[in-house]
C-alpha positions in Angstrom: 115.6 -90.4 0.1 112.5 -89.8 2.2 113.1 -86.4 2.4 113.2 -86.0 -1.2 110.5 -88.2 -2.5 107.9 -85.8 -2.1 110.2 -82.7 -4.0 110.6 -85.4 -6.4 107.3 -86.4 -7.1 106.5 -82.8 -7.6 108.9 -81.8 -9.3 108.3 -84.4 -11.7 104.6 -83.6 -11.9 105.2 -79.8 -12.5 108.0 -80.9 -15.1 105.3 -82.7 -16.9 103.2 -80.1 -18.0 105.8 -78.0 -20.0 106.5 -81.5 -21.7 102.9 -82.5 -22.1 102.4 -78.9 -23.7 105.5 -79.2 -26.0 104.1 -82.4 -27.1 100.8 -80.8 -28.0 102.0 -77.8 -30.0 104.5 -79.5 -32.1 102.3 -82.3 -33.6 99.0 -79.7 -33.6 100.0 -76.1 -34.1 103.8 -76.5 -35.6 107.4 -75.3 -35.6 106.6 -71.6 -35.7 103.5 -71.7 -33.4 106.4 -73.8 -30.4 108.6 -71.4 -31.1 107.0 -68.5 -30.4 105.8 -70.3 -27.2 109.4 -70.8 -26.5 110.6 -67.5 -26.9 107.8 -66.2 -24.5 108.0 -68.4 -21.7 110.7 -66.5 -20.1 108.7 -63.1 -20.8 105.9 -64.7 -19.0 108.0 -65.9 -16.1 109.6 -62.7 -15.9 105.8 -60.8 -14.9 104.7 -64.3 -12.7 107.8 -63.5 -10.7 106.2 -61.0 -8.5 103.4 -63.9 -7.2 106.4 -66.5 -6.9 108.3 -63.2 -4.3 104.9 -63.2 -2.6 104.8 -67.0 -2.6 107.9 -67.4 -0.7 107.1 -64.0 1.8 103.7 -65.3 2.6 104.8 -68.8 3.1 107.4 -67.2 5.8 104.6 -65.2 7.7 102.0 -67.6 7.8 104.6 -70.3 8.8 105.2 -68.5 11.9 101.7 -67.5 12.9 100.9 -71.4 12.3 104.3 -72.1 14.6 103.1 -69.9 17.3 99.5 -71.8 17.2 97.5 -68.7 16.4 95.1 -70.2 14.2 92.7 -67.0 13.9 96.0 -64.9 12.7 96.6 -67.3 9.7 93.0 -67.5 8.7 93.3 -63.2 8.6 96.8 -63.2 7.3 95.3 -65.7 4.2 92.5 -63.9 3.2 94.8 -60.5 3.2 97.4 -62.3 1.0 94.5 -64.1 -1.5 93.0 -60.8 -2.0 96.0 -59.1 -2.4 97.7 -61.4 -4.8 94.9 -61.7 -7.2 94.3 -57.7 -6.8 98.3 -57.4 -8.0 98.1 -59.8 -10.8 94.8 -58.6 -12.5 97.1 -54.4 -12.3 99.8 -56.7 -13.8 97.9 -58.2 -16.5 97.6 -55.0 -19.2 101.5 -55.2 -18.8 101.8 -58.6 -20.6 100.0 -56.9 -23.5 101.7 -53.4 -23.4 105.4 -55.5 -23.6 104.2 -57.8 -26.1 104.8 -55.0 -28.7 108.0 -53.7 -28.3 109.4 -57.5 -27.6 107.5 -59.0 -30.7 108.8 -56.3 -33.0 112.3 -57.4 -32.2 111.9 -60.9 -33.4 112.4 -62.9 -36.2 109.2 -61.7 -38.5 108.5 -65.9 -39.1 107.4 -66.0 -35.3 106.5 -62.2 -34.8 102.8 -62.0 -35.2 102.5 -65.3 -32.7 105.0 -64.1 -30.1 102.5 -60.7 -30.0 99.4 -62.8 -29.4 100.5 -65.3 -27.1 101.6 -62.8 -24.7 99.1 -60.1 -25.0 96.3 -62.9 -24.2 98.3 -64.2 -21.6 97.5 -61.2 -19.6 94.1 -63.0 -19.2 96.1 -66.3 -17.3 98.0 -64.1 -14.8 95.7 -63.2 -11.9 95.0 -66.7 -11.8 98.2 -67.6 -11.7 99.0 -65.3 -9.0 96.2 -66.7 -7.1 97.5 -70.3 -7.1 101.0 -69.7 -6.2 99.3 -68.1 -2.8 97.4 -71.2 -2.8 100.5 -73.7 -2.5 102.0 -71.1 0.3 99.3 -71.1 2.0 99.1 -75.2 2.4 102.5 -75.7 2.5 103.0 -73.0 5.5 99.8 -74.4 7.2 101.4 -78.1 6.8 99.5 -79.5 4.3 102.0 -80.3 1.0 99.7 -83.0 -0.5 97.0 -80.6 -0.9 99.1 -78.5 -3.4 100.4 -82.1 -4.9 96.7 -82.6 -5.9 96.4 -78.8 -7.3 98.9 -79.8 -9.7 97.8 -83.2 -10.6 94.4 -82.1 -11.7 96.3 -78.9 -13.7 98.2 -81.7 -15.6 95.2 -83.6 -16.5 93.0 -80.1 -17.1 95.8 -79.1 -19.7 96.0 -81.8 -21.2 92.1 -82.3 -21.9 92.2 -78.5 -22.9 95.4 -79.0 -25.5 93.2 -81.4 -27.1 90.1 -79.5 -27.2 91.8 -76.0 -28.4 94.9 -76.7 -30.1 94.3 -80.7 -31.5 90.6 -80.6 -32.5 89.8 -76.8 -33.1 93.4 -76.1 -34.7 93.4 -72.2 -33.1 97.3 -72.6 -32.6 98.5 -69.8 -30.6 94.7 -69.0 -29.4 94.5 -72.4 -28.4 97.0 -72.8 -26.4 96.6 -69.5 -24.1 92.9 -70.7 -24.3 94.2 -74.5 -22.7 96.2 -72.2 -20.1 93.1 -70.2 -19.3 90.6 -72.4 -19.0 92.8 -75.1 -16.9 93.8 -72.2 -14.6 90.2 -71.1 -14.3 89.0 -74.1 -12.8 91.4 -74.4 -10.4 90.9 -71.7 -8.8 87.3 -71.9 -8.9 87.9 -74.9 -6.9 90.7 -73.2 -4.6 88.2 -70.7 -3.7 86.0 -73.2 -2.9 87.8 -75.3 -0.8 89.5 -71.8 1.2 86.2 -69.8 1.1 82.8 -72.3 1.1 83.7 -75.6 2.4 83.6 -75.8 6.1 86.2 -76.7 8.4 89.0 -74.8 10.7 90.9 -73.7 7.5 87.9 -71.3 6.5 88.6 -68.0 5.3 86.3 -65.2 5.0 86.0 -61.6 3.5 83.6 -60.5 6.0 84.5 -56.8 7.2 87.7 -57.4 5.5 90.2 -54.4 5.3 93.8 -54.4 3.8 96.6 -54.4 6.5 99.4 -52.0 4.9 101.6 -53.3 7.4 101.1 -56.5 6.2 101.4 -56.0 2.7 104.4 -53.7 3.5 105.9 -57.0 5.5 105.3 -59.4 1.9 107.2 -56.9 0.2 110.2 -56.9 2.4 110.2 -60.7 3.0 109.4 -61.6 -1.0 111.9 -58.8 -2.9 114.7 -60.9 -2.7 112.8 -64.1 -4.0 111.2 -61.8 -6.8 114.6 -60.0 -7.6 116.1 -63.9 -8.1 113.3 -65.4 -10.2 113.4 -61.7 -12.7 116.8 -62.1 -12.8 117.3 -65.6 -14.2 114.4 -65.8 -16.2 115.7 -62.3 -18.0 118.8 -64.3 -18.4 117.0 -66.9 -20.3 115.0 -64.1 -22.1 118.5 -62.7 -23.3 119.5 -66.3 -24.3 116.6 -66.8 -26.5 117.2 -63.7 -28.3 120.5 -65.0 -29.3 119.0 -68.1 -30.3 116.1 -66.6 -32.5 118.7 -65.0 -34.5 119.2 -68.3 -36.2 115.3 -69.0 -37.0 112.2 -70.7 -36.0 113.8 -74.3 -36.7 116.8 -73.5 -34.5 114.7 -72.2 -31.5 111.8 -74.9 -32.3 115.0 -77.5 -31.4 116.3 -76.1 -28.4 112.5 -75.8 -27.1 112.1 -79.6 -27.8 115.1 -80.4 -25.8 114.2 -77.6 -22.9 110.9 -79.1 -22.3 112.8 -83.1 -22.1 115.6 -81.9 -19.6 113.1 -80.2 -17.6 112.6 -83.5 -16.0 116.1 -84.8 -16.3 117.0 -81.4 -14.0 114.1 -82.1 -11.9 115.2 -85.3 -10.6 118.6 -84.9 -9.0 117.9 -81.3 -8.2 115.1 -82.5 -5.8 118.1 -83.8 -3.5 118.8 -80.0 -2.5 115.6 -79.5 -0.6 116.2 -82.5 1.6 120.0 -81.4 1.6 118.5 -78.0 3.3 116.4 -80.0 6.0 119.5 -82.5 7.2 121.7 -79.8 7.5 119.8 -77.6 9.3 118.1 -79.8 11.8 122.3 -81.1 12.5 123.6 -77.2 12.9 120.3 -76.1 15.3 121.6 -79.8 17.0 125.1 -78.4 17.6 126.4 -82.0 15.1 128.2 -79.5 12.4 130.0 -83.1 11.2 126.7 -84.8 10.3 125.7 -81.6 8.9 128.9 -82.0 6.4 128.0 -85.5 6.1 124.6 -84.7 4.7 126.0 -82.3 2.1 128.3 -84.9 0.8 125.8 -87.8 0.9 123.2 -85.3 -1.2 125.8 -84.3 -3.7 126.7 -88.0 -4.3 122.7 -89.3 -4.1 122.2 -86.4 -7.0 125.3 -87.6 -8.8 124.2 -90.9 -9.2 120.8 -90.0 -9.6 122.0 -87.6 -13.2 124.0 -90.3 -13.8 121.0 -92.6 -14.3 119.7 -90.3 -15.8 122.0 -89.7 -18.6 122.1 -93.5 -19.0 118.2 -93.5 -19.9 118.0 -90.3 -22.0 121.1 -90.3 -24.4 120.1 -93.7 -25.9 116.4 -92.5 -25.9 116.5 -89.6 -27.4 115.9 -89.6 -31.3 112.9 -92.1 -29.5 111.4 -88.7 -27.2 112.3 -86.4 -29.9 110.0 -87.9 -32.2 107.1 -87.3 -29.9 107.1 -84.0 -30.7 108.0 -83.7 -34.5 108.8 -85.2 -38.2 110.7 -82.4 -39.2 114.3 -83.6 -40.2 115.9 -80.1 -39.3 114.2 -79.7 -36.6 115.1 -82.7 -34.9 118.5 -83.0 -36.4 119.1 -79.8 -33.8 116.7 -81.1 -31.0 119.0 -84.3 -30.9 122.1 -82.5 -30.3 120.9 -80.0 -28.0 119.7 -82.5 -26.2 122.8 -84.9 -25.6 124.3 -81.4 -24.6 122.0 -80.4 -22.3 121.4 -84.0 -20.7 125.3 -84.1 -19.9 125.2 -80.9 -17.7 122.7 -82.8 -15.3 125.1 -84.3 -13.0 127.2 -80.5 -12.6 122.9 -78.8 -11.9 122.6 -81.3 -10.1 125.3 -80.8 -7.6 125.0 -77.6 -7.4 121.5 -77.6 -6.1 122.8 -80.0 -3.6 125.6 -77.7 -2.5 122.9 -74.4 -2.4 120.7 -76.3 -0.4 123.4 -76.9 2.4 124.2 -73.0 1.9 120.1 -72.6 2.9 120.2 -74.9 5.5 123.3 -72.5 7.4 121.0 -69.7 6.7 123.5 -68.5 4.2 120.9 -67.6 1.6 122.3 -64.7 -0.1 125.1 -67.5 -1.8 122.6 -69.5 -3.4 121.6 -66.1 -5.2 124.9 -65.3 -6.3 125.4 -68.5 -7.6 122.2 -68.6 -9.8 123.0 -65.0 -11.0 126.1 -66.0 -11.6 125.1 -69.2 -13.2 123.1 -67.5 -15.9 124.4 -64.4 -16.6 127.7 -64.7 -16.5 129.1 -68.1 -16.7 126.3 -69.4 -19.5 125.8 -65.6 -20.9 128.7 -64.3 -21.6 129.7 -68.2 -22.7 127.3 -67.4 -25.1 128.5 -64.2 -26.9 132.1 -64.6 -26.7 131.8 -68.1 -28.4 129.1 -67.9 -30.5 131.0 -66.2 -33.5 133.1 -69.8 -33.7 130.1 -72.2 -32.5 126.9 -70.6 -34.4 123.7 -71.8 -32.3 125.5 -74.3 -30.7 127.1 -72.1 -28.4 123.7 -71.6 -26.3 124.0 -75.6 -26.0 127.5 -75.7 -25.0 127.1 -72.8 -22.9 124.4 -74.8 -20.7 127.2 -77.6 -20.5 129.7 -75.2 -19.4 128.2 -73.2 -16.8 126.3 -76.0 -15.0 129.5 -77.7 -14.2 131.6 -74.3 -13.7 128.7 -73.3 -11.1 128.6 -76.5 -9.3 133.1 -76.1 -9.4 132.7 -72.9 -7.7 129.6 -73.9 -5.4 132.0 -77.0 -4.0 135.1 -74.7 -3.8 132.9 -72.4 -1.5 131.1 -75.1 0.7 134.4 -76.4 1.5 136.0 -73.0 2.7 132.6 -72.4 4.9 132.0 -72.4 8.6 130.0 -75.0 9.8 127.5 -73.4 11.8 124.9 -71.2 11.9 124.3 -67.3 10.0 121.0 -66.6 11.6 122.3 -66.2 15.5 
């Protein structure tokens, strides 16, 4: 439990501002304006999944320069990766409004013209976004978690007080809600570079007589591929998903995005048992106790149980209570109300299986927890999808979340109990 309070407490925290968004631009902008929002999310994720590769790679190299106590190395490995992410995501940028063409042309026409604009401006969020995903590496490899905590307590509370500038007040619906994004994300990092680049103290960076390292930036890209292959993977998984889902209209996707941005925490929660799943069984396979190891994979699977357990117990009665938050519409929250008694169900099989992949991490098996996501998405929910949805409409998307959450965390179990209990990095 101590292990996973702080995942917890950002999960919950990062899980909020998807919600608090949602909220926003249902009651302000509309059904058509959050479902365009919801179609493009994954489009968006897809392009940001090059800073989260470089997030993971730059967290691995500065973490060892920090191990080995050379302090002057981490300050030049920093400023190398800051420069070089922001440099990457302001080339990426023009390609959220080159795609936002060819994707928007393929949509339902009610949500068309607002899917176009809200990823062509996003290209304006990106480098930023880039930048701040260096950021939490950076003070999570240097051992400094609550700073990043912080970061994205005062993003929650920037959004918000954007959303109800730009989208509430000003009404500029799709405009308004890139323009929250932007000017949130803008501030942030003005006050990221701040604290890396002006403030004094031993953390200082600077740019003085600075000079990219290709064999660092060569390094990032072998470290991060893997992390940037998974995250493009899944989230064109969810991209494909949505496509089947527009077919049905703006009212059908509105629903499923109301009930996507409730579960967000109710997956949050038990999930954040895997992380401290990862550190138990790790510290008990370097410390030669493989049973204690096993012992800590069971007690995490059953701590993340019980936690989606509660959790279920809280939401299903809520719901036509959280659903309202977000809309009047009778059709629409006829469908957000199913989808989410669906989707709340498959917590406790998530959950589990984030327990199970983070004892898979902790042996240094890390290539399973890939194939299990993959797998997760694109086969087991996917292909779910298409082979039922000719009997099930719509609602085979919902079921299909149902079914492969508890199939993955079946075949996640099957294979942690067939595993050797020691070590893959020696």
């Amino acid at each position: 439990m101590m292990l996973s309070l702080p995942t917890l407490m950002m999960s919950v925290i990062q899980s909020l501002m998807p919600l608090t968004d949602g909220i926003f631009i249902n009651n302000a902008a509309g059904t058509l304006v959050a479902s365009a929002v919801t179609y493009s999310e994954p489009v968006i994720n897809m392009m940001t999944a090059l800073a989260q590769g470089l997030s993971v790679a730059a967290m691995a190299i500065i973490g060892q320069a920090n191990g080995h106590g050379d302090f002057d190395r981490v300050r030049s490995i920093s400023a190398q990766i800051v420069v070089f992410a922001f440099t990457v995501g302001f080339c990426i940028a023009p390609l959220s409004a080159l795609v936002a063409f060819p994707i928007s042309s393929n949509v339902d026409a009610e949500i068309s013209h607002n899917v176009m604009l809200y990823i062509s401006l996003y290209a304006f969020v990106l480098p930023f976004s880039f930048l701040e995903s260096i950021y939490n590496a950076i003070k999570n490899a240097t051992g400094k978690p609550e700073a990043t905590f912080i970061r994205m307590l005062l993003m929650l509370f920037l959004k918000i007080i954007f959303n109800i500038v730009f989208v509430v007040w000003l009404r500029l619906e799709v405009v308004g809600c890139v323009l929250s994004s932007f000017c949130a994300n803008f501030l942030i990092c003005g006050w990221m570079f701040y604290e890396l680049f002006v403030r004094k103290g031993e953390d200082k960076l600077t740019l003085k007589g600075f000079r990219f390292d290709k064999r660092l930036i060569g390094q990032l890209f072998r470290v991060g591929v893997p992390a940037m292959l998974t995250s493009l993977m899944l989230n064109l998984g969810f991209f494909l998903i949505n496509n089947e889902t527009q077919k049905y209209g703006a009212v059908v996707l509105n629903g499923q995005g109301i009930a996507n941005n409730i579960t967000a925490v109710c997956f949050n929660l038990p999930a954040a048992f895997g992380s401290a799943v990862t550190t138990m069984v790790s510290l008990n396979i370097g410390a030669s106790q493989p049973e204690k190891a096993k012992r800590s994979c069971l007690i995490g699977c059953v701590a993340s149980a019980v936690t989606a357990v509660l959790v279920i117990a809280l939401i299903v009665p809520l719901s036509p209570y959280l659903t309202v938050l977000f809309t009047h519409r009778a059709d629409v929250l006829d469908i957000a109300n199913r989808a989410l008694h669906i989707y709340t169900y498959s917590v406790v099989g998530f959950g589990v299986c984030m327990a199970v992949q983070g004892a898979f991490i902790g042996l240094g098996r890390t290539g399973v927890p890939l194939v299990i996501g993959v797998l997760r998405i694109w086969f087991l929910r996917y292909i779910f999808i298409l082979a039922t949805e000719h009997v099930l409409q719509f609602y085979s998307v919902f079921w299909g979340n149902l079914f492969s959450n508890y199939a993955a965390a079946v075949i996640a179990v099957i294979l942690i109990l067939r595993v050797k209990w020691s070590s893959a990095l020696h």
